[in-house]
GUFIFI-247142 format. One record per residue (C-alpha): residue in three letters; x negated, y negated, z. Coordinates in steps of 0.25 Angstrom, whole numbers, padded with zeros to 4 digits, always signed. Layout:
BEGIN
ALAXYZ
...
//
This chain:
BEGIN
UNK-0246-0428+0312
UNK-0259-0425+0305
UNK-0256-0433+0294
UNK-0251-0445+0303
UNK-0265-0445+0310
UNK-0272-0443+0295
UNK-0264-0455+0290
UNK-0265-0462+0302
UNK-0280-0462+0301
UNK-0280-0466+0287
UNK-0273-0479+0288
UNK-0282-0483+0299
UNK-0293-0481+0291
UNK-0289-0489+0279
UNK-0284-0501+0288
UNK-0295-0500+0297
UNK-0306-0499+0284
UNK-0313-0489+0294
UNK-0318-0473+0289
UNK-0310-0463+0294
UNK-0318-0454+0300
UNK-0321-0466+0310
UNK-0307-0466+0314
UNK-0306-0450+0316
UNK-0318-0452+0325
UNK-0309-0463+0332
UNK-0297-0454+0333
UNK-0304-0441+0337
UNK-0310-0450+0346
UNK-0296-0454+0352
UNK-0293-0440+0353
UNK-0303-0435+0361
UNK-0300-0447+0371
UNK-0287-0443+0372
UNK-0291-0428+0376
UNK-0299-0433+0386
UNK-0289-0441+0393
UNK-0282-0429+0394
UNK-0291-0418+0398
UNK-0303-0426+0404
UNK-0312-0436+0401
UNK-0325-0427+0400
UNK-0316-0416+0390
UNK-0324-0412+0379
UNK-0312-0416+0368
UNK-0314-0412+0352
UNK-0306-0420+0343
UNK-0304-0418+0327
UNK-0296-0425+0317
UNK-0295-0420+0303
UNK-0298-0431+0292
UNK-0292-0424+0282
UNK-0279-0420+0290
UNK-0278-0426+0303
UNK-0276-0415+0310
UNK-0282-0420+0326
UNK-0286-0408+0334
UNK-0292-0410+0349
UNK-0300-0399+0357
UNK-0305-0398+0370
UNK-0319-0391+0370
UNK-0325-0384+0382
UNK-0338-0376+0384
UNK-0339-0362+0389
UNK-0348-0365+0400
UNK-0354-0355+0412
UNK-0351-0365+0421
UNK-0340-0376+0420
UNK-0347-0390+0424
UNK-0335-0399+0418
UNK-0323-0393+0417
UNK-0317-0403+0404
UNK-0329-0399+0395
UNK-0333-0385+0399
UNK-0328-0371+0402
UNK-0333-0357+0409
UNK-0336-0345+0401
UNK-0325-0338+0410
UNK-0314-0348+0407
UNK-0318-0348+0392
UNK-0318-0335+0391
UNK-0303-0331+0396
UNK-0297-0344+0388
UNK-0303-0339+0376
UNK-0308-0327+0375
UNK-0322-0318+0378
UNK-0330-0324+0367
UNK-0332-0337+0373
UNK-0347-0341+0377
UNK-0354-0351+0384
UNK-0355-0362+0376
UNK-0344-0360+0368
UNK-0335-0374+0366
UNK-0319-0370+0367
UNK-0309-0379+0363
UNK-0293-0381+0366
UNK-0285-0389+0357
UNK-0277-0400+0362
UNK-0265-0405+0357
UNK-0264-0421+0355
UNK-0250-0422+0360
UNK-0254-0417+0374
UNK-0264-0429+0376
UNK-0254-0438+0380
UNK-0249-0452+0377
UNK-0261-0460+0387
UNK-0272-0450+0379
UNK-0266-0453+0367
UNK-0266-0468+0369
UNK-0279-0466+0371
UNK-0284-0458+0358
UNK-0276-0470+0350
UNK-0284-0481+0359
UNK-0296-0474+0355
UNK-0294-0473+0343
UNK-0291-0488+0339
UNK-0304-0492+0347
UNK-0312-0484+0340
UNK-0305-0487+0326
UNK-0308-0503+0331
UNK-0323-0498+0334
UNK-0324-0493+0319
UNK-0318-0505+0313
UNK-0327-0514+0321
UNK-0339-0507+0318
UNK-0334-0506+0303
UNK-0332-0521+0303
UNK-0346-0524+0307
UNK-0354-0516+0299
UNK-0347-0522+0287
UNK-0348-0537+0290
UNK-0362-0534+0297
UNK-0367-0532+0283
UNK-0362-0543+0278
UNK-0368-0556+0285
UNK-0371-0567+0276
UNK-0360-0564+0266
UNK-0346-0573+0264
UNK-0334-0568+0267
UNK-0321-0571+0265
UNK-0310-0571+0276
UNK-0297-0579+0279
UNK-0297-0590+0292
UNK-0290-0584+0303
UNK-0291-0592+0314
UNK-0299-0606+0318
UNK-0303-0604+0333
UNK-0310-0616+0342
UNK-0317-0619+0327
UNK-0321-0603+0325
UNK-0314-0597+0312
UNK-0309-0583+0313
UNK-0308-0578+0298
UNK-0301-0565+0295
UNK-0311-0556+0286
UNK-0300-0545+0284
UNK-0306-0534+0294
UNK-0312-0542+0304
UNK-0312-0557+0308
UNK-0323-0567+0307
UNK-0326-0579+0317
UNK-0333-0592+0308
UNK-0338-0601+0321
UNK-0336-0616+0321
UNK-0352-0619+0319
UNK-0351-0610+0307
UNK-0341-0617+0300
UNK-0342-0630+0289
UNK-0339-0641+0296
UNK-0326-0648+0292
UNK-0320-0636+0285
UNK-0307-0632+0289
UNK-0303-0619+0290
UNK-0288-0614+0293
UNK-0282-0602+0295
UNK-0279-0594+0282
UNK-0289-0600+0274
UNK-0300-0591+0266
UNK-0313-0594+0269
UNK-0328-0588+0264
UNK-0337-0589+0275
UNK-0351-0582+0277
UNK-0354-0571+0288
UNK-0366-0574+0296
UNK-0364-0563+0309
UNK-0358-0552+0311
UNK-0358-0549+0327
UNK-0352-0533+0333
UNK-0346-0537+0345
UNK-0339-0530+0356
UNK-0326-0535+0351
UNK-0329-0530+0336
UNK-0337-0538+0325
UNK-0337-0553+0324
UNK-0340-0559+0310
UNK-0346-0573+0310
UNK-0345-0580+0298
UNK-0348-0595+0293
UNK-0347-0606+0282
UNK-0358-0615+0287
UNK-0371-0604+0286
UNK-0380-0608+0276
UNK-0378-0593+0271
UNK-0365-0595+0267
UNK-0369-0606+0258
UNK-0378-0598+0252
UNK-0368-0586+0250
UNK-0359-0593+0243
UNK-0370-0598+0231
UNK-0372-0585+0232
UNK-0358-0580+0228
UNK-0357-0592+0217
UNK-0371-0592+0211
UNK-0372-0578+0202
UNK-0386-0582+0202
UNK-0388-0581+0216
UNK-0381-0566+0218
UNK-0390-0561+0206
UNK-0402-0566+0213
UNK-0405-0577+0203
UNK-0404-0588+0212
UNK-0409-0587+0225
UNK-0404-0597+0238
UNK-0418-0599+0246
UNK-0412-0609+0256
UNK-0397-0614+0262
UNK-0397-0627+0271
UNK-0382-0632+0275
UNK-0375-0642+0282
UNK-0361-0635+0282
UNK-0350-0644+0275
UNK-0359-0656+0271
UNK-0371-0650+0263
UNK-0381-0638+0259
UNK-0394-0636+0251
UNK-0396-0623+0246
UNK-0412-0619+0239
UNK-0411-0610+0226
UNK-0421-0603+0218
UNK-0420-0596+0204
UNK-0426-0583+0202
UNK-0426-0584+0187
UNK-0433-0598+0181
UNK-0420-0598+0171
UNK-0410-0600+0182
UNK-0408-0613+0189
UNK-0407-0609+0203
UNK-0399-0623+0206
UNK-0390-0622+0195
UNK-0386-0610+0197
UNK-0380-0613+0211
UNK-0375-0628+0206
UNK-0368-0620+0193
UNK-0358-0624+0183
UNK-0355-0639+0186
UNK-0358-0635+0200
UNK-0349-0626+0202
UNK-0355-0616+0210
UNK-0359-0626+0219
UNK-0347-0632+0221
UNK-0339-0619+0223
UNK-0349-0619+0235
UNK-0348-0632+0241
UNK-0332-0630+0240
UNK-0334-0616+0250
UNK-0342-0625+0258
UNK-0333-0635+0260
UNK-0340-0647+0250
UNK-0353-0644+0258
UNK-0364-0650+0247
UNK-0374-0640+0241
UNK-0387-0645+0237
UNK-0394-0634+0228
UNK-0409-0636+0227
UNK-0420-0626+0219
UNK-0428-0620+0232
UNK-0446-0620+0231
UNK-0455-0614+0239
UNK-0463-0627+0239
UNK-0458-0632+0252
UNK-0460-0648+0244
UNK-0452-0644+0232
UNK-0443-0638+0242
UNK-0439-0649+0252
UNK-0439-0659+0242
UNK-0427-0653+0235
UNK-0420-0650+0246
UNK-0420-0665+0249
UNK-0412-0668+0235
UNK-0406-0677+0231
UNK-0418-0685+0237
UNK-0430-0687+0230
UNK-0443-0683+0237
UNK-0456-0691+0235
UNK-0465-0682+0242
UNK-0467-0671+0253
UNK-0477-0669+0264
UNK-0476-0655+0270
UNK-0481-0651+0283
UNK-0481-0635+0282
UNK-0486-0633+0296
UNK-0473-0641+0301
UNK-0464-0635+0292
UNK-0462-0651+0290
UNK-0462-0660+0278
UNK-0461-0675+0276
UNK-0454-0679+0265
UNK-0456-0692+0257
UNK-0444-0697+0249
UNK-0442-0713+0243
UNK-0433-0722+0249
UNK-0422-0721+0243
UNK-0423-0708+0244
UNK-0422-0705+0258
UNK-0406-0705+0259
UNK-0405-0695+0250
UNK-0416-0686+0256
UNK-0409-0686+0271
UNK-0394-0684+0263
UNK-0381-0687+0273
UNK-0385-0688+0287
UNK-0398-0682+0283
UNK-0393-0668+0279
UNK-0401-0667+0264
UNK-0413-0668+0273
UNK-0407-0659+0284
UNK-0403-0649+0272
UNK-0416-0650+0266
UNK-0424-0647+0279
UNK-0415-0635+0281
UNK-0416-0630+0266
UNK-0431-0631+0270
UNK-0433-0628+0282
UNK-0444-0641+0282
UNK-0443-0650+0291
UNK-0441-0663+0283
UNK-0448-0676+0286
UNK-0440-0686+0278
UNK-0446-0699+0274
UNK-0444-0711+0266
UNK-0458-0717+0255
UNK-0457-0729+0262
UNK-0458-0721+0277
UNK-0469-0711+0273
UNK-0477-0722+0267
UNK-0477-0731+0282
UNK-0479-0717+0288
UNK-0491-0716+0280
UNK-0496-0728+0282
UNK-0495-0728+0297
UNK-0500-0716+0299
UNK-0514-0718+0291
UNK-0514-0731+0298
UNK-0513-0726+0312
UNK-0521-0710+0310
UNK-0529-0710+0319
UNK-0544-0702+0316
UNK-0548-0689+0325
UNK-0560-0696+0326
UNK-0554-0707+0333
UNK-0547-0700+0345
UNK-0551-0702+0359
UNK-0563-0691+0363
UNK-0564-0685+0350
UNK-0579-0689+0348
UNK-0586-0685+0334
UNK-0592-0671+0338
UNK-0580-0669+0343
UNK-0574-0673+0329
UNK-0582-0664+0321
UNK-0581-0652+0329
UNK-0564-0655+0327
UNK-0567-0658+0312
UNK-0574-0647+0311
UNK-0562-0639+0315
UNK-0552-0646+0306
UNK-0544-0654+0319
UNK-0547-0668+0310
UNK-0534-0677+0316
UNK-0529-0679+0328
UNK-0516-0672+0328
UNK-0525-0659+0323
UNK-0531-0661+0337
UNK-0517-0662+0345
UNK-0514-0649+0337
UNK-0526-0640+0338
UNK-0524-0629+0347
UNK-0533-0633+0361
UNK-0538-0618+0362
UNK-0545-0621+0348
UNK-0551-0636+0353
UNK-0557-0630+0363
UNK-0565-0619+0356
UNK-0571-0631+0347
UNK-0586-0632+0349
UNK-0589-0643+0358
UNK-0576-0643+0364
UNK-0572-0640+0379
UNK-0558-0639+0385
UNK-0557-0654+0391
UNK-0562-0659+0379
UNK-0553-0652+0371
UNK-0539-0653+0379
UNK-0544-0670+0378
UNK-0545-0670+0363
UNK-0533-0663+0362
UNK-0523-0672+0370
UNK-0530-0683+0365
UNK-0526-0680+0351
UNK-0511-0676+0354
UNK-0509-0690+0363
UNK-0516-0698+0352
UNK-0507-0689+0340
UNK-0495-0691+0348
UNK-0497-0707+0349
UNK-0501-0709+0334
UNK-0488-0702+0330
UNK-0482-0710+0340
UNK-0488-0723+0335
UNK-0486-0719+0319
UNK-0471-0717+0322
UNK-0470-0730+0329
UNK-0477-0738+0317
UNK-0472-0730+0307
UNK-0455-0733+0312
UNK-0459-0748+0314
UNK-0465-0748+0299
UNK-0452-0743+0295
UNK-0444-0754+0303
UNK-0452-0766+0297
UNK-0450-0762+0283
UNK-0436-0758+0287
UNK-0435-0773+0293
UNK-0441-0778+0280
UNK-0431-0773+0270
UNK-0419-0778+0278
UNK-0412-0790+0269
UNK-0414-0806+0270
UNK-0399-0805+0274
UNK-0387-0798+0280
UNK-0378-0796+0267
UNK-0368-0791+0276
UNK-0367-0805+0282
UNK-0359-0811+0269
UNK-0350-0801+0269
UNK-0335-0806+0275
UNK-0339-0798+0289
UNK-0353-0805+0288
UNK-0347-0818+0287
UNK-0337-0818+0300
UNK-0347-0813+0310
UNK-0351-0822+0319
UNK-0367-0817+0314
UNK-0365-0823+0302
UNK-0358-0837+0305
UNK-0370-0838+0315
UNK-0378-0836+0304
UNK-0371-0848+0295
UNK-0371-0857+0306
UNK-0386-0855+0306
UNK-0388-0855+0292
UNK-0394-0841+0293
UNK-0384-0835+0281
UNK-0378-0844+0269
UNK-0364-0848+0271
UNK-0355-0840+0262
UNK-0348-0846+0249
UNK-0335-0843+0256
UNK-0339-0851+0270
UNK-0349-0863+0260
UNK-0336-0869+0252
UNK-0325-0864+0262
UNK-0316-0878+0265
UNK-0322-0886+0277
UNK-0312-0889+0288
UNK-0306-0904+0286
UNK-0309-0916+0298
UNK-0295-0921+0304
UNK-0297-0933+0293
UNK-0297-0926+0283
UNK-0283-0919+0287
UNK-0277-0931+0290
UNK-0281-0938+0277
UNK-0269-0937+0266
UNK-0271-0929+0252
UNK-0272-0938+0241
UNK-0268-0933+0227
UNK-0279-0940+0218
UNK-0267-0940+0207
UNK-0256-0946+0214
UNK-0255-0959+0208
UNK-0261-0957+0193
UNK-0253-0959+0182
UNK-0257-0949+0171
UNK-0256-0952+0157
UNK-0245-0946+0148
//
């Protein structure tokens, strides 16, 4: 029987992946429950299993006590010493074997209940501490079943749940299929650990470089920056530690191919690979590539930056329904102003055209100006801006004249932007209006021609007649149907 329970305990230790002493504790534990449901709840139960051979021994233990206050853990001096003998003392713990067999089917049921909960426990606990450690690692498993858009996928000891916002969009994933996904939570909850996991996190784009690019794993190469749009495109930032490596070349590599293995994991998603800079300038112009940039203004306090490119650059610049801008913000973390040469320069000019001077605001009189001057508050949006609590320390300066100064100057800033955003959109729509053609092309196409636009346009002689309507045959009088057909050669007599 011995070696039934030793083997026993061995096989649910190897299937189980759990240290055997833990599931000693969890049997000894099951024992001692199983005593108790037979002799008591409150029974003071001792139960021991031998690793080496196990051999399970149960004892009840009592204390020798002067006076017995519960019965199932304690036992006179009197009664001690007539069931065992004269040399029993106070304090003394005695102990009476108890036989397993006698526990009974319901106590045993118990002890095996027991046993498998807190075997369950262990595993649990097992499980968490090793995936809790590893949290933005991939992993593989095997899909085991798409819920309501959720993926389950069988990790071997445990199951993982992918949820439907952390998924490429458009990729289909059926039952059976291998699939490498990134872990981004690991929660301990009252039903046992949930591993979360995606394929959309930014993290997991970066992993996967990382499990390509040698470079990166020996710390050559170094990612400083992800931004993605699951399943359309990426941009990734990459610096070199060592000037004799090219950061960007190491992660396209031969022919592309470590890129490619890449984009083939992610479903086609595009990766754009760009050298990072701490220069935020250098830095947001090339995340905007493929577009040029002509020039940069940065407004550091904003975290903002306006950015200047040519014409026929601008397409490039905002990328399909503007995600290279999007991307290039994210990859950043600027906030992008993007504008076309032809706009920044009506910008400019409007906005020198209708600055208005500090000096020419309502109430704000010249000792009034120097004392402002003085401070470094030299425009009016300084003014809006200042805090009031400063303006009202200035010299001069009292609390009624300041609260006036200061909603002046934030109606009048409010109005000017107002008024410079209005001129500046109708700039745009004359020029826009100017560079439209003479003519509608479209109207000599074959679906020009049969609109009723168009033959109101010929009969008005807006738009030339076409070739095909100019020498087309003109219908023939009722004359001219009736008259016969004369053959010209009828009656000529041709020379031999």
């Amino acid at each position: 029987m011995d070696h039934n329970v030793l083997q026993a305990l061995n096989e649910i230790a190897r299937e189980k992946n759990i240290d055997k002493a833990i599931i000693i504790e969890s049997l000894e534990a099951g024992l001692q429950s199983a005593a108790r449901k037979k002799l008591g709840a409150e029974a003071n139960i001792d139960a021991k299993v031998d690793p080496m051979t196990g051999a399970m021994s149960v004892e009840m233990v009592k204390t020798v006590v002067e006076e017995v206050d519960d019965p199932d853990t304690d036992i006179s001096l009197e009664e001690a010493q007539i069931e065992f003998g004269e040399g029993v003392e106070l304090g003394d713990e005695l102990r009476w074997p108890l036989e397993v067999d006698e526990f009974g089917r319901n106590a045993i049921l118990v002890a095996k209940q027991i046993l498998v909960q807190k075997v369950r426990e262990a595993e649990r606990a097992q499980i968490y501490e090793e995936y809790k450690d590893r949290v933005n690692e991939i992993i593989v498993g095997t899909v085991q079943q798409v819920d309501r858009g959720n993926v389950l996928v069988n990790l071997g000891r445990t199951e993982a749940m992918m949820p439907f916002r952390e998924q490429i969009r458009g990729e289909k994933l059926h039952q059976g299929k291998t699939v490498r996904c990134f872990i981004i939570e690991v929660l301990d909850n009252a039903k046992g650990p949930q591993v979360i996991l995606s394929r959309s996190h930014p993290g997991f784009l970066k992993a996967l470089f990382e499990q390509e690019v040698p470079e990166i794993q020996e710390k050559i190469v170094e990612i400083k920056a992800v931004a993605r749009e699951p399943g359309t495109r990426s941009k990734i930032a990459v610096v070199s530690n060592d000037d004799r490596v090219d950061p960007v070349g190491s992660c396209v590599g031969m022919k592309g191919s470590r890129v490619q293995a890449v984009t083939r994991e992610l479903s086609g998603e595009r990766v754009d690979i760009v050298p990072w800079s701490a220069e935020p300038s250098l830095m947001i112009a090339r995340a905007l590539s493929p577009a040029i940039v002509s020039h940069i203004e940065l407004h550091r306090d904003r975290n903002e930056a306006t950015v200047i490119v040519g014409d026929d650059q601008l397409s490039k610049a905002i990328g399909k329904e503007g995600k290279n801008v999007r991307l290039a913000a994210k990859l950043t973390e600027w906030k992008i102003d993007l504008v076309s040469s032809r706009e920044y320069g009506i910008r400019q000019r409007v906005v020198d055209e209708m600055t208005m001077q500090l000096a020419e605001m309502d109430g704000v009189t010249p000792e009034i100006l120097v004392v402002l001057e003085a401070v470094g508050i030299d425009t009016i949006d300084a003014l809006a801006d200042v805090p009031y609590a400063t303006l009202v320390e200035l010299p001069g300066m009292d609390e009624e004249t300041a609260e006036k100064l200061q909603t002046t100057a934030q109606m009048t800033s409010d109005q000017l932007k107002v008024l410079i955003d209005r001129t500046i959109a109708e700039e745009l729509a004359k020029e826009a209006e100017a560079e439209k053609p003479l003519f509608d092309e479209s109207a000599l196409t074959d679906e020009g021609m049969q609109s009723d636009e168009t033959l109101a346009a010929f009969e008005q002689g807006d738009v030339p007649m076409p070739a095909g309507e100019l020498f087309k045959d003109l219908p023939k009088t009722e004359a001219e149907e009736e008259e016969p057909k004369v053959n010209p050669f009828a009656n000529t007599e041709l020379d031999d």
